[in-house]
N, C-alpha and C positions, 0 to 999 in steps of 0.2 A: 517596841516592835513585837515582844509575844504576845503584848495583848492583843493586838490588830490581827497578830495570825489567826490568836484561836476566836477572835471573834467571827473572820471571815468564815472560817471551818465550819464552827455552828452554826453560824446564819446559812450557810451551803444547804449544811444536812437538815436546816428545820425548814428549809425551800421543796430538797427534795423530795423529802420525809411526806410535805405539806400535798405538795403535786401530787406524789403518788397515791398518799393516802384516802386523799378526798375521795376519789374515785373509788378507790377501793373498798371505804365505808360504804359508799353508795350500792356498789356491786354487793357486799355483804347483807345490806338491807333488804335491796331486791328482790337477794337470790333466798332468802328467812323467807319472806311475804309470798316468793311466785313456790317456797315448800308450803307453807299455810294454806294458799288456796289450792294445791292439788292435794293434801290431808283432806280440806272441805270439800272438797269436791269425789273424790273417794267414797270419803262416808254417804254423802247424797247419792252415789251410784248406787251404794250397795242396797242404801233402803229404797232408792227406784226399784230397781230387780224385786228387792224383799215383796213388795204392793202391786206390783202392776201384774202379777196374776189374781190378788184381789180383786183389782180394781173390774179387770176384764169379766170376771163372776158375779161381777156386784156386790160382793161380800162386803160388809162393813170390815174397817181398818180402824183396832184400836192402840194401838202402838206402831212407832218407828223403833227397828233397829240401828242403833248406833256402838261403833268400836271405840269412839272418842270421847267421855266425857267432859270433853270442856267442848264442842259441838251441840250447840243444837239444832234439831228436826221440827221439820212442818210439814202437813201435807195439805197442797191446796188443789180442791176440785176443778174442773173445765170453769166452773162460771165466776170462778177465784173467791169461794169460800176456803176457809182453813177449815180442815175435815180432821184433823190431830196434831198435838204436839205443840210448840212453843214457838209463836210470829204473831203479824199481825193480823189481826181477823178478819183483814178484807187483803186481798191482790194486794203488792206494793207493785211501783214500776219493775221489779226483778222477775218476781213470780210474772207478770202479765207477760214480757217479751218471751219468757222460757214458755209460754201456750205457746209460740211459733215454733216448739220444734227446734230449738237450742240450746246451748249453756249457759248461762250469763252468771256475770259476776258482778258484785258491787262492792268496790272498797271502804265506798262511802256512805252504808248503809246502817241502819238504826244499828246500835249494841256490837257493831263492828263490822268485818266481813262477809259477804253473803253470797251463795252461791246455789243459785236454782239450778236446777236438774229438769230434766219432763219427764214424766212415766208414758210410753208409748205400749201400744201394742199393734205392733205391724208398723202402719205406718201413721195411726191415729195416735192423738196425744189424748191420753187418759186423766193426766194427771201433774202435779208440780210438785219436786222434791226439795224444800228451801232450807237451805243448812249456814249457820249461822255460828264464828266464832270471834270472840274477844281478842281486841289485838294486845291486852295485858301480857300472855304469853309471850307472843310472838316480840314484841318488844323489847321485852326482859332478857329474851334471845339476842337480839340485835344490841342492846347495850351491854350485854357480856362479852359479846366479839367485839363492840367497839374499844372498850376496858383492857382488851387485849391486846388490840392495835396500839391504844394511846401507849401501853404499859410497853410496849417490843419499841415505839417510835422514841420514847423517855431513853430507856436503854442505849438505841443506838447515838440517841443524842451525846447521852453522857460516855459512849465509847468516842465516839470523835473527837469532843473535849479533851479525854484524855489522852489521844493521840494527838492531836494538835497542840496542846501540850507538851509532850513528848518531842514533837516536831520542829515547836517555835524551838524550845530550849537546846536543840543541836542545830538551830541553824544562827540562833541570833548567840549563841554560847562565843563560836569562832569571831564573828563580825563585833562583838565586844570585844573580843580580845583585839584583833583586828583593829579596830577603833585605839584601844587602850596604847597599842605598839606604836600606831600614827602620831598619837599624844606626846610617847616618852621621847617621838623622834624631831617633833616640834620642841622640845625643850631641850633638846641638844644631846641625847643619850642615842649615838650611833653606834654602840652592840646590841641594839633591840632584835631581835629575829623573833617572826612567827611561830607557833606548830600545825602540822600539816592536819587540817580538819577531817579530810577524806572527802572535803566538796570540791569539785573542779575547777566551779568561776572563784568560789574563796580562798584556794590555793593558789590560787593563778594571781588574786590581787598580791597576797601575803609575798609569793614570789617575790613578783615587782617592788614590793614596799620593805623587801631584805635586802634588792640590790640597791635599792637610790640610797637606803642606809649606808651599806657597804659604799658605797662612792662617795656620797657627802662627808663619808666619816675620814672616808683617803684626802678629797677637798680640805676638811679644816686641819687634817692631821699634818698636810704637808705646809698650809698657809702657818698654823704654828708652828712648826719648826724651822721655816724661815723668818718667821719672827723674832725665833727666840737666836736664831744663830746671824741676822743680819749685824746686829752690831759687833761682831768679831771682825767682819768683810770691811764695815767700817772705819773701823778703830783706826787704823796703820796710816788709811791715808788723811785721816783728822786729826791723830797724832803729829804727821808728820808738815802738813799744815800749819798746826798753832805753833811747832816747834820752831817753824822758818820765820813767821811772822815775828815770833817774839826774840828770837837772833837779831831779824833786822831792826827792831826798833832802836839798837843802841849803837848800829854800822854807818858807818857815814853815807851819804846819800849813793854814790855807785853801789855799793854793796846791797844796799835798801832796792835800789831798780831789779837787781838782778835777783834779793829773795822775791818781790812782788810778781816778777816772771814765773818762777817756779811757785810762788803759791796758786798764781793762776792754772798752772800746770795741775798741781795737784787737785786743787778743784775740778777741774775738766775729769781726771780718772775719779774724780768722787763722784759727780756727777754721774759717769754711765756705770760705774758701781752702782751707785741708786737706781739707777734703770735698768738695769740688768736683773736685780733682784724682784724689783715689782713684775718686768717681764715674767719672770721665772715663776714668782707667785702666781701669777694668774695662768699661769702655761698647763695645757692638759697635751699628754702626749699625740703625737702625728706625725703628719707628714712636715718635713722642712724642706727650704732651701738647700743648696749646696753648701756645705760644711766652706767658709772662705780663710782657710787656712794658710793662705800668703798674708792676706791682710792682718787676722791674729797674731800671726813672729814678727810683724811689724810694729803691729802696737805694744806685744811683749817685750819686743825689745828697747822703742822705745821709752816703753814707762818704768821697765826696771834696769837698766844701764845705766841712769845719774844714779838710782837709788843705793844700786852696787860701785861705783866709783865714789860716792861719797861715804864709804866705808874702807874705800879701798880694795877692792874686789873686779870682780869682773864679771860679763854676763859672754860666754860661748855659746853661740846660737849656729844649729845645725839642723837642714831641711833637706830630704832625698829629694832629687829631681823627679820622679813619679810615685804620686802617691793616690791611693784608691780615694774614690769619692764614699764621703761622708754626710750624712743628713742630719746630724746631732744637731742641736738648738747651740748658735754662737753664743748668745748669753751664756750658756750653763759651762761649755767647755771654757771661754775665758776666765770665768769665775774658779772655775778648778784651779786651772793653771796659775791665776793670781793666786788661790791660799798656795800650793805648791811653792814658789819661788816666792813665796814670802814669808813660808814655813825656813827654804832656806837660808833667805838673809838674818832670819831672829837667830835662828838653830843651827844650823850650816858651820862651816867655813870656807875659806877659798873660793874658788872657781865655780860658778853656780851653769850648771850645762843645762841646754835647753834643745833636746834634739825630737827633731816629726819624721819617724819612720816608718816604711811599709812593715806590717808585719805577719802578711798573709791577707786573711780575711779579716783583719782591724787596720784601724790606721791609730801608732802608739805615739803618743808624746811623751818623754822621760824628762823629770826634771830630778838632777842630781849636785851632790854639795862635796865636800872633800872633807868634811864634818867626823865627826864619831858615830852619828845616825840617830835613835832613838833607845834610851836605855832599854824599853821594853816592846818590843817590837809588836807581839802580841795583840798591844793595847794600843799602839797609835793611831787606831779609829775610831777606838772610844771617846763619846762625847766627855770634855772632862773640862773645865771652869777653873781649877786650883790657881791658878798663875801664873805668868810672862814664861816660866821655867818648861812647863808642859806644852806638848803638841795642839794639845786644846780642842776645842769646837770647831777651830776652822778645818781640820783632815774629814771630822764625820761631817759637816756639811759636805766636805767636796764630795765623799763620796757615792752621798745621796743625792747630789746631783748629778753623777755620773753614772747611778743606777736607772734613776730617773729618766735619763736619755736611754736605757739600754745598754750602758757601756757599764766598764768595771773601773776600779780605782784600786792598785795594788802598789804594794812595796815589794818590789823587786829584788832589790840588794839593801842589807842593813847598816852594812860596812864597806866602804863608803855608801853613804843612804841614795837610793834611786827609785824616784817613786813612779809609776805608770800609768799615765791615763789611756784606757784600749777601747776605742770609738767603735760601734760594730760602720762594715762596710756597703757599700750599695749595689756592688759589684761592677762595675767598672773602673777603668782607670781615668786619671785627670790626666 
């Protein structure tokens, strides 16, 4: 790209250098040759004047005066003899037309320039004053102003170069980098960011190619953390699957019907777990449906009332009669709500509550246990992997999906443990 600037640059400037100049030389040449022939012509007047009261006396004429030594003088009589000085010795066409009574000039005359003069007296022509100079001079003129031109057009040549130069390397400096940032952003490096060049359109690209970073980089940031946190969501109900399945291989055939129901069961909530989670993966925030929060306590309760009675337990489920409309994504809030009440069947004890209330401008669901709570309250968000013992990965998922939507995910009470999910509202009531 610099070389094409600064070649354009210079082909420009030796265009306009060219245009201009031509003429210019031309007009230089001109204006030498049309000073030449009024120096020649000068001196001819003067020796006119010098002779023609000679001539008018009949005196003999044995010199011309001249001021110009590279000039030379002729003087040729009415019948176009040369009567003094240095020409041809008969009339040329110069001298014969200057008998009429005029100037004439020749450029293209023997030994160079020629410029006849008439010696008159009154209004009789007496005489022809023929002056004659070498265009060596005048040439030697004209190629030292041309030497001057080429010499100023060289110059400005090599001034543009090195502006365009100057030029290409701050304009194609950004657009490399530019380039280079678009590279590292193809290969997967989404903290690349621009610096501001000070050019408008390539600030303006840089902009744009800082923000689709900045999003691509939220895109795979959020696809990998549900990657990495999806098989925690899993676990519990494949655990609890293979668990049923391998009871009933050794119960007698009723027993065997009634775990095959329930592992159908559990399939089923494994099932929209899995789909719940891809939804979510691919989910960019907006606008949603109606939050359907009747149907949610149904399925919650549902899916976790055997889970809690085959521990011996229970699930107390409690819904206000009006509660504000919510537009959270159902996937994400059920997904919460399972780690929740599944945080308390592992960790919990007792009575696992499960209440959807108004709470002004949210609408909260509390799930609570009759537990000890969390040894370290601080940290039960913290992503953490150690084992069955800890809170685990499944609370910071939830609560990155419950940011996710815009809402929050807090612990409320530590002892007995109450955890919050607080959905923002849409403002009205259902």
């Amino acid at each position: 790209m610099r070389r094409r600037i600064v070649t354009v640059a210079v082909l420009a400037a030796v265009l306009a250098i060219t245009l201009f100049g031509v003429p210019l030389g031309y007009a230089v040449a001109a204006s030498f040759l049309g000073d030449e022939t009024a120096q020649a012509e000068h001196v001819a007047d003067v020796a006119a004047i010098a002779v023609a009261s000679h001539l008018a006396r009949d005196e003999p004429v044995t010199t011309l005066p001249s001021s110009d030594p590279d000039v030379s003088l002729a003087l040729y009589s009415v019948d176009g003899a040369r009567v003094v000085g240095d020409g041809p010795a008969q009339a040329d066409p110069t001298v014969r037309d200057a008998l009429g009574g005029r100037v004439v000039t020749d450029p293209d005359a023997p030994g160079g320039l020629a410029v006849a003069v008439p010696v008159t007296d009154g209004t009789t022509v007496t005489g022809v004053v023929r002056a004659t100079t070498p265009y060596r001079g005048v040439w030697s003129q004209i190629a030292g102003a041309w030497a001057v031109m080429v010499a100023l057009g060289a110059v400005a040549i090599l001034a543009t170069w090195l502006l365009a130069r100057r030029q290409a390397r701050r304009l194609s400096a950004p657009l490399e980098s530019l380039a280079g940032a678009a590279q590292r952003l193809g290969e997967g490096d989404f903290s690349v960011r621009t610096a501001p060049s000070g050019i408008p359109e390539i600030d303006a690209a840089g902009s744009a190619l800082d923000v689709t970073a900045g999003r691509l980089g939220d895109l795979v940031s959020r696809e990998r953390a549900f990657s990495s946190h999806a098989s925690h969501q899993l676990r519990t109900p494949l655990t609890g699957l293979r668990l049923t399945l391998e009871t009933a291989l050794d119960a007698p055939p009723p027993v065997q019907q009634a775990a095959v129901g329930s592992a159908l069961e559990s399939a089923d909530r494994l099932e929209r777990t899995i789909g719940d989670l891809l939804s979510l993966a691919r989910h960019t925030p907006g606008d949603h449906a109606e939050l359907p929060l009747e149907a949610l306590v149904e399925d919650w309760t549902s899916a976790w009332s055997g889970v809690l009675a085959g521990h011996g337990r229970r699930l107390q489920v409690s819904t206000a009669p009006y509660l504000p409309v919510s537009r959270a994504s159902a996937g994400a809030v059920r997904q919460v709500v399972d780690v929740l009440v599944d945080n308390a069947v592992v960790h919990g004890k007792g009575t696992v509550g499960l209440v959807v209330r108004d709470a002004g401008a949210t609408v909260a669901i509390d799930v609570s246990d009759e537990g000890d709570g969390p040894p370290d309250p601080a940290a039960v968000f913290r992503s953490r992997q150690d084992g069955a013992s800890s809170h685990g990965i499944g609370l910071a998922l939830a609560r990155a999906l419950a940011e996710a939507e815009g809402g929050r995910l807090v612990l409320s009470s530590a002892r007995p443990p109450v955890f919050s999910l607080l959905l923002p509202a849409a403002g009205t009531c259902a």
